[in-house]
C-alpha positions in Angstrom: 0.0 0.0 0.0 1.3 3.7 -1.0 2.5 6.7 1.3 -0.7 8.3 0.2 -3.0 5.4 0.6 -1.7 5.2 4.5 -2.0 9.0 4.5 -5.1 9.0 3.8 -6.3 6.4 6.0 -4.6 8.0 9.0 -6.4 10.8 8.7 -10.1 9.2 8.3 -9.2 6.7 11.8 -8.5 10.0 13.5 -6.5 9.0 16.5 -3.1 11.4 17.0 0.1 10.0 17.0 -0.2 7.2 15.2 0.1 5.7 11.5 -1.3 3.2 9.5 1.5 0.3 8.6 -0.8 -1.8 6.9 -4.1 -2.3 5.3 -6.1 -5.0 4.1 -9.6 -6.5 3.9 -10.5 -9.8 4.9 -13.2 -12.0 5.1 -14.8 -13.8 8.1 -12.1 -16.5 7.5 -9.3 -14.0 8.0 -8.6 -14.7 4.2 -7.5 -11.6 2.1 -9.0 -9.7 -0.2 -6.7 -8.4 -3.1 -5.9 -4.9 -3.2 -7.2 -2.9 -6.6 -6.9 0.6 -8.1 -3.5 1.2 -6.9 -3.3 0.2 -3.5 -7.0 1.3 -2.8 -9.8 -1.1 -1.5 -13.0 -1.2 -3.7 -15.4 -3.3 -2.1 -19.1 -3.5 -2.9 -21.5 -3.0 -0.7 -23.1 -6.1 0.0 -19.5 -7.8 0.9 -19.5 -7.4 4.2 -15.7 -8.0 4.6 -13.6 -6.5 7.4 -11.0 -3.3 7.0 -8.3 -4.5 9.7 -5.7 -1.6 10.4 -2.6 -2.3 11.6 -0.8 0.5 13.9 2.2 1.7 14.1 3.2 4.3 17.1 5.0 7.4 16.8 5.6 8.8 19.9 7.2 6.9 23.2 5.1 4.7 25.1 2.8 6.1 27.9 2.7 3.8 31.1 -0.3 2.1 31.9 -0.6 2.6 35.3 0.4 6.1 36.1 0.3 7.3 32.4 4.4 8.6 32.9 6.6 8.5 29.7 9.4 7.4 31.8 9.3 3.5 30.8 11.8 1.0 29.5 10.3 -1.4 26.7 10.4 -4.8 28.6 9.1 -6.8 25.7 6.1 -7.0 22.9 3.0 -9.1 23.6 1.2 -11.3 20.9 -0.4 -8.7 18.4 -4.5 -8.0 19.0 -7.4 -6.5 17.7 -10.2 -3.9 18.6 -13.7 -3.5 17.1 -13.5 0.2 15.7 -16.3 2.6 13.8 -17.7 0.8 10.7 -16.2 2.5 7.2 -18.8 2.8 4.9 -20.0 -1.4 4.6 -17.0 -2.9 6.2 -16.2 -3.3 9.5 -13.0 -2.2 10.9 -10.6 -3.7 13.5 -7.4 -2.4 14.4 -4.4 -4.4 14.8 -2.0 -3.8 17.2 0.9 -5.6 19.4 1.0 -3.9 22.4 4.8 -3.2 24.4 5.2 -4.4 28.1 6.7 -1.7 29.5 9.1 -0.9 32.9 8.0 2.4 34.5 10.9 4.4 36.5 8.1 6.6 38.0 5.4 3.8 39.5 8.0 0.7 39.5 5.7 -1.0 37.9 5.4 -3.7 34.6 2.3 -2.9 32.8 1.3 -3.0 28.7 1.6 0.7 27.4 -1.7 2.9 27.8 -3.7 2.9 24.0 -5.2 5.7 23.7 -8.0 4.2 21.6 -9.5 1.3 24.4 -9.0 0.6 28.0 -7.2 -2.0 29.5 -9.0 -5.2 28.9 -11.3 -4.2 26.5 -11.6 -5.5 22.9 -13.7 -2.3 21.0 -12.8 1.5 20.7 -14.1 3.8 23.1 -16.2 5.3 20.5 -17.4 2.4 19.5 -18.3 2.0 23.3 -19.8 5.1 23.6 -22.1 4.6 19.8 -23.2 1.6 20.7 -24.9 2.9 24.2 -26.3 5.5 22.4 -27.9 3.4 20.3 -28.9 0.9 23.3 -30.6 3.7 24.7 -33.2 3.6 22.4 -32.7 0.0 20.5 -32.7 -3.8 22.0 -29.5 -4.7 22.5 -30.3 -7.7 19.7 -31.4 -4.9 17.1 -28.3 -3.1 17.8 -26.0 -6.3 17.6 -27.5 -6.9 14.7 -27.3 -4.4 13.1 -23.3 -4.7 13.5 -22.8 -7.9 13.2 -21.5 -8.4 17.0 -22.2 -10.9 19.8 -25.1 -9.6 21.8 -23.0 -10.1 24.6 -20.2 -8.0 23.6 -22.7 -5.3 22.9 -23.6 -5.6 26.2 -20.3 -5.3 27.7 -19.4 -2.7 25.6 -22.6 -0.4 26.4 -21.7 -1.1 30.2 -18.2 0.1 29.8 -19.3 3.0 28.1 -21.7 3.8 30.7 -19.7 2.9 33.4 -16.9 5.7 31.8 -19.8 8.6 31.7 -20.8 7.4 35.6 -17.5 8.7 36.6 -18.2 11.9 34.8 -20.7 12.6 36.9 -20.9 15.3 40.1 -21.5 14.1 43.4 -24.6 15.6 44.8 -25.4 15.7 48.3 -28.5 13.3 49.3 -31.2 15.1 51.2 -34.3 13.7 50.3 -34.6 9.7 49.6 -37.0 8.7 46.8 -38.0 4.5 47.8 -40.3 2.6 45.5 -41.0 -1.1 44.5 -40.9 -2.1 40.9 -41.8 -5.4 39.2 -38.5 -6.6 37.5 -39.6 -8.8 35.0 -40.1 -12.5 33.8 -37.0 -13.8 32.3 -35.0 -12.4 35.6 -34.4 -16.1 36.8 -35.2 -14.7 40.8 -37.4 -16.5 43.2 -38.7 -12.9 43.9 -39.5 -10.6 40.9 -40.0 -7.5 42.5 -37.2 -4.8 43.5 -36.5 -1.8 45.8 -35.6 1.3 43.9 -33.7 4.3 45.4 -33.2 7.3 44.4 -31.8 10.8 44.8 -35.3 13.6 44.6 -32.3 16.4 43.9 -31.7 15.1 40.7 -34.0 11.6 40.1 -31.4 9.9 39.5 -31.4 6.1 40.5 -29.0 5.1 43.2 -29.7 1.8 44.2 -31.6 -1.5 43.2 -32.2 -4.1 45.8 -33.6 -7.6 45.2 -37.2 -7.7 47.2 -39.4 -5.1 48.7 -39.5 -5.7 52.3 -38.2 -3.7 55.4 -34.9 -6.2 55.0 -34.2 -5.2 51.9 -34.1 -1.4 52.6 -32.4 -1.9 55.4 -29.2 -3.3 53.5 -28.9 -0.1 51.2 -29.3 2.1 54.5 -26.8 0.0 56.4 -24.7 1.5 53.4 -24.6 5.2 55.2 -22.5 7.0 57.1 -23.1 8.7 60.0 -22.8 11.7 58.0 -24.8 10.6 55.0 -27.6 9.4 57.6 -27.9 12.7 59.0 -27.9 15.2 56.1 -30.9 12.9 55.1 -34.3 15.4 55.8 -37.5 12.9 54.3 -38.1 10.0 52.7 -40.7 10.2 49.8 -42.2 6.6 49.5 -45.8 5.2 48.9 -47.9 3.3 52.0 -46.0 -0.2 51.8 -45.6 -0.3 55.3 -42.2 -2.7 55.3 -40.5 0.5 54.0 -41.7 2.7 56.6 -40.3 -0.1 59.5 -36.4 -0.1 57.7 -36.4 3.9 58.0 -37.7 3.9 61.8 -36.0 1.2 62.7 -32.4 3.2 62.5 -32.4 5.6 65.2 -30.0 7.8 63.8 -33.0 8.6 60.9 -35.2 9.5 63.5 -35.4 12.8 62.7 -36.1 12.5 58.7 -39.8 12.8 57.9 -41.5 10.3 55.9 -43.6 12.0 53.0 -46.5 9.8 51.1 -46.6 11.2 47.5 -49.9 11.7 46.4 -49.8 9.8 43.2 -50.3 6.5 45.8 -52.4 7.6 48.1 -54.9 8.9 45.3 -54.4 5.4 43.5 -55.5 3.2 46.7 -58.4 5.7 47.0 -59.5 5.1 43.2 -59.2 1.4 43.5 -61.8 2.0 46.7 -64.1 3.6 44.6 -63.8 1.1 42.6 -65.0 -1.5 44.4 -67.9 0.7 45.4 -68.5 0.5 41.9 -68.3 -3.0 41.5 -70.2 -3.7 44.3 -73.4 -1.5 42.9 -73.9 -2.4 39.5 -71.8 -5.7 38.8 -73.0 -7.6 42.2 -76.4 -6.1 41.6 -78.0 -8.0 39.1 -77.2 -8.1 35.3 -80.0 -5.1 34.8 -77.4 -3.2 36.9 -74.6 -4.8 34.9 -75.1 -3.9 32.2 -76.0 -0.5 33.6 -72.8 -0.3 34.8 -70.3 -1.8 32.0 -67.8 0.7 30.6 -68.5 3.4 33.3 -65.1 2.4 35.2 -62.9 5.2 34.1 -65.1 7.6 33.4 -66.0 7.2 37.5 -62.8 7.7 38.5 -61.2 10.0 36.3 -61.0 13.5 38.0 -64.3 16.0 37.8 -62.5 18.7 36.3 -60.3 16.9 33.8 -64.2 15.7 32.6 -65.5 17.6 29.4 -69.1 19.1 30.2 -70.6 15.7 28.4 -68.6 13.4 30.7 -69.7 15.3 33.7 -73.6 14.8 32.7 -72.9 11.4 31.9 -71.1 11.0 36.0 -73.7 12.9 37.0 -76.1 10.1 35.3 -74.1 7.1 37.1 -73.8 8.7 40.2 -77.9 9.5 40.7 -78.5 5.5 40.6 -76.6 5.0 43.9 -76.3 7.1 46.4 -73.2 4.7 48.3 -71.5 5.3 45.2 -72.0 9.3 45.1 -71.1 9.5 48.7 -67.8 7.2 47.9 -67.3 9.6 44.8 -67.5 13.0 46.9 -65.1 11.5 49.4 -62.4 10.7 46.7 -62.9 13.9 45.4 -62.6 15.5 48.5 -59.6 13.8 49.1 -57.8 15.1 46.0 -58.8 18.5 46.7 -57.0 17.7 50.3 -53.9 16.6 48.9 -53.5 19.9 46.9 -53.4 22.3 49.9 -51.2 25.0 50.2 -49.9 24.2 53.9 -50.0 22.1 56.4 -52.9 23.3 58.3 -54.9 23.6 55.6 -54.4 19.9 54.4 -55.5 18.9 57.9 -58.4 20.5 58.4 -59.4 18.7 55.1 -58.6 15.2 55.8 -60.3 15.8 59.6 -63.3 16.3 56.9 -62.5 13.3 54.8 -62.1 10.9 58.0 -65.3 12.3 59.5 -67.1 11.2 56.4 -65.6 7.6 56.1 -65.9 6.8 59.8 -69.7 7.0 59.5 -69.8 4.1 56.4 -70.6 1.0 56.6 -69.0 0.1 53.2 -66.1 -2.8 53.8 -64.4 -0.7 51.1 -64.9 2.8 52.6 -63.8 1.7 55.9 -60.7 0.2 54.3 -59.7 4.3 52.8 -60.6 5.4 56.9 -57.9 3.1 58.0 -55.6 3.5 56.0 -55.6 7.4 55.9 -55.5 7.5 59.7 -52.9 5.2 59.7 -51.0 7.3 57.5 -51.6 10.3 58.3 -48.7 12.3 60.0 -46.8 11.2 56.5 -49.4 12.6 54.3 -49.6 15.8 56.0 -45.7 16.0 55.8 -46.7 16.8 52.1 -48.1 19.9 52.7 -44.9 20.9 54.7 -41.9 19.6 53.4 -43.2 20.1 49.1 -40.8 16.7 48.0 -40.5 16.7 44.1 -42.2 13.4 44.6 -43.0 13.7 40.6 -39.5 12.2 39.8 -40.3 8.9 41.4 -42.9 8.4 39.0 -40.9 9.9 35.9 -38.2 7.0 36.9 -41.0 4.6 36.6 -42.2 5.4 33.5 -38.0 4.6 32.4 -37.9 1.5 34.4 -41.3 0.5 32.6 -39.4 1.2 28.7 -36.2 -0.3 29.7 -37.4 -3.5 31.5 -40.4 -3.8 28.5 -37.5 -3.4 26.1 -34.8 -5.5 27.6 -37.6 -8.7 28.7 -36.0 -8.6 32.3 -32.9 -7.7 33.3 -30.5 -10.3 35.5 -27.5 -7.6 36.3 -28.9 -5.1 38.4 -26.0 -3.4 37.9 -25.9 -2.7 33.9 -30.0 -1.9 34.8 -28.8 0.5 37.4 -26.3 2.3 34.8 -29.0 2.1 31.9 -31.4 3.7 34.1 -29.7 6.2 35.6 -28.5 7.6 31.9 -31.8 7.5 30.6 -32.9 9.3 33.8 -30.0 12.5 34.0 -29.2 12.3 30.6 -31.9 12.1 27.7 -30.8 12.3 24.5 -33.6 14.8 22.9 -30.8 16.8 20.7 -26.7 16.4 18.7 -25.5 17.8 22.2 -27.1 15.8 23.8 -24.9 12.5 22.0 -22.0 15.3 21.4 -21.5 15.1 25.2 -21.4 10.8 25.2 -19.6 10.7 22.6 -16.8 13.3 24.1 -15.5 10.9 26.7 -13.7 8.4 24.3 -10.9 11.3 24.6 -8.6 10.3 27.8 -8.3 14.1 28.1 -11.8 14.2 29.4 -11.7 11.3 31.5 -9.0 12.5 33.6 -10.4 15.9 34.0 -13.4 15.0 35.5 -11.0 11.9 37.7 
C-alpha cells in the first residue's frame, strides 16, 4: 500500500500520534482480499468483509498505570485486535501488538496505555460510547445486529461505556430519599420478581436497586450510610407499603427524617376503593345493573375537572343511581382536593373532613380508605410541609417500565442500574445531547473529571 493510501487512512481513523502500517480486507475466514486501483480497496457493498488496520506508534510509550513517559520497553505481547467505527460497509478492526513496559516513576510492569480502548477491553471507546447511544433507544439484539456483533459483547461494551460517563458525573449531596417497588420482569431467573428502587429527589437519578421489597431489603442499602450521610438525610418520599416505613424507623440515627407519602399513591388506593364501590353496585347487583354499569369504570374515576361538560352529565347520570357510590365519589374527590393544599394546616383541616365522612360508612371498602388514611396520616400531611419533588419517582417509573419492556427482564442489576440512571439524568432529545457521550472516548476528558 502507497505513502498516500496510508495518508489517507490515517487521517479518516483520527486517533493522534499514530500511523497506519498496513491495510487489508479480509473476510470472516481471515482470508484476504486483493488490493485494486493502486493500493485502494474497492469493495461493494453487500460484501460485508472487514477493513483490519494495523498501527504503528509514533511517539514513546505512555505507562499504563500512572500514564508517565518514563518506561523502559520490557518486551512485545502477541499482536490483538479492537472493534472500531464501521467505514462505509466494512467493518474495521485495528491491529496492534501492544509493548510491556518498565516504568521508572510507578516501579511497575504494565502493557503501554492505548489511547484508543481501556485495559482489557476489545472495541474503541467510541465504539463504546455509539453503541450505548444506540442501546438507549434499541434492543441490544437490534443493535448487535445491526453490527454484526455478539449480543454479549454489545452488552459489555454499552456497560463500559456507561460505566466511563458514571465517573463523569458530580457528586450531589443526598437530602431527600425517593423508595419505591418495581416489578422486575419474567425472564430475571429470581425466586422474587419484585425490586426496591432508590433514588436521589435532587436530581431523580437512580441510586440503588435491591432484590425484594420488604423492610430487610431497605435496610441493606441504608446500612450503606454513614453517619454523615444518615444525617444530612431530611425525608423520605415513598408510597404506604408499610415494610419501607419499618427499615427507615428502625435506625435511630434517621429518627429525625420525615416520611412524605406522594400523592400519586395515596390517590391510586383511594380510586381502587371507589372502585370497588363501583363494583359492588352495579356488577354484584343484578345483570339489569350490569349492564348499567359496563364501561363506566374510568369515566367514575377519572378527576371531575379533567371531565369535558358531556362526561360530567354522563357522572352525573351514574352517580344518581346510587347514592353509596356518590357518597364514595365526593369522598375521593374531596380527598384530591385535600392533597393539593397549600400548607400544612390547611391539608389537615381537610382530611379531619374526609375521616369524618368515612368513619360513618358501613361500606367494607370505605372503611378500608378510613384506616388507612389515619394510619397514615402524619406522613401525608408531611406533604403539605416539606413540598418533595415526589413527581420524579414516577418519571423513573415510567424509564424503568421502557427499559425492563424493552430489555424482557434484566439479571445484572447493575448494567440496569447504569442504563437507568442515563436514561434518567441524561436524555438524548438533541446532537449535544450525544455530542457530550460521545466526548468521553478522549482520555483528556476522563482525567479531568477523575
Amino acid at each position: 500500500m502507497g505513502q498516500r493510501a496510508k495518508r489517507i487512512m490515517a487521517e479518516i481513523l483520527g486517533i493522534r500520534g499514530w500511523a497506519v502500517e498496513e491495510a487489508w480486507i479480509e473476510d470472516e475466514a481471515g482470508k484476504r482480499w486483493p488490493a485494486l486501483t493502486k493500493g485502494l480497496f474497492v469493495v461493494p457493498a453487500s460484501a460485508g468483509g472487514r477493513l483490519v488496520l494495523r498501527l504503528a506508534p509514533m511517539y514513546a510509550a505512555h505507562c499504563g498505570h500512572c500514564n508517565a513517559v518514563r518506561c523502559v520497553v520490557h518486551e512485545r505481547v502477541d499482536e490483538r485486535r479492537w472493534r472500531d467505527l464501521p467505514w462505509g460497509p466494512c467493518a474495521v478492526e485495528i491491529a496492534y501488538a501492544p509493548r510491556r513496559l518498565e516504568c521508572s516513576h510507578c516501579g511497575k510492569r504494565c502493557v503501554e496505555a492505548l489511547p484508543w480502548a481501556a485495559p482489557h477491553q476489545r472495541a474503541t471507546r467510541r465504539l463504546q460510547n455509539l453503541l450505548a447511544v444506540q442501546c438507549s433507544s434499541s434492543p441490544v439484539l437490534h443493535v448487535a445486529a445491526m453490527h454484526g456483533m455478539n449480543a454479549q459483547a454489545v452488552r459489555r461494551a454499552e456497560k463500559a461505556a456507561l460505566e466511563r460517563w458514571a465517573k463523569t458525573r458530580k457528586a450531589v449531596p443526598l437530602e431527600m430519599v425517593g423508595v419505591d417497588e418495581k416489578w422486575l420482569g419474567r425472564r430475571h431467573g429470581r425466586k422474587r420478581g419484585f425490586v426496591t428502587i432508590v433514588s436521589n429527589l435532587a436530581t431523580g437519578e437512580p441510586l440503588w436497586i435491591g432484590i425484594g421489597r420488604g423492610s430487610d431489603t431497605l435496610a441493606q442499602w441504608i446500612a450503606t450510610l454513614s453517619a454523615d450521610q444518615k444525617k444530612a438525610i431530611k425525608l423520605f418520599a415513598m408510597d404506604m407499603h408499610e415494610p419501607f416505613r419499618a427499615a427507615v424507623r428502625a435506625d435511630g440515627a434517621l429518627a429525625h427524617a420525615a416520611i412524605v407519602h406522594d400523592p400519586f399513591h395515596v390517590m391510586k388506593l383511594a380510586t381502587e376503593i371507589l372502585n370497588d364501590v363501583r363494583k359492588d353496585v352495579f356488577f354484584r347487583a343484578g345483570p339489569a345493573m350490569r349492564r348499567l354499569g359496563r364501561g363506566t369504570r374510568w369515566l367514575v374515576l377519572k378527576a371531575w375537572e379533567r371531565c369535558t361538560s358531556e362526561e360530567q352529565h354522563a357522572v352525573n347520570a351514574i352517580l344518581s343511581m346510587n347514592a353509596t357510590l356518590a357518597r364514595a365519589w365526593q369522598i375521593v374527590d374531596e380527598l384530591r382536593t385535600a392533597l393539593g393544599a397549600p400548607t400544612r394546616d390547611a391539608m389537615d383541616v381537610a382530611l379531619r373532613r374526609v375521616l369524618r365522612r368515612t368513619a360513618s360508612r358501613r361500606h367494607p371498602a370505605l372503611r378500608r380508605l378510613h384506616d388507612s388514611i389515619l394510619n397514615h396520616r402524619e406522613a401525608i400531611l408531611s406533604l403539605a410541609e416539606l413540598r418533595p419533588p415526589v413527581g420524579r419517582i414516577e418519571a423513573l417509573n415510567n424509564n424503568w417500565e421502557t427499559l425492563v419492556r424493552r430489555g424482557r427482564g434484566y439479571r445484572d442489576l447493575s448494567y440496569l442500574l447504569l442504563k437507568l440512571r442515563f436514561a434518567t439524568a441524561h436524555p438524548i432529545r438533541s446532537r449535544h445531547d450525544i455530542g457530550r457521550l460521545l466526548a468521553l472516548e478522549e482520555p483528556a476528558v476522563l482525567a479531568a473529571a477523575a
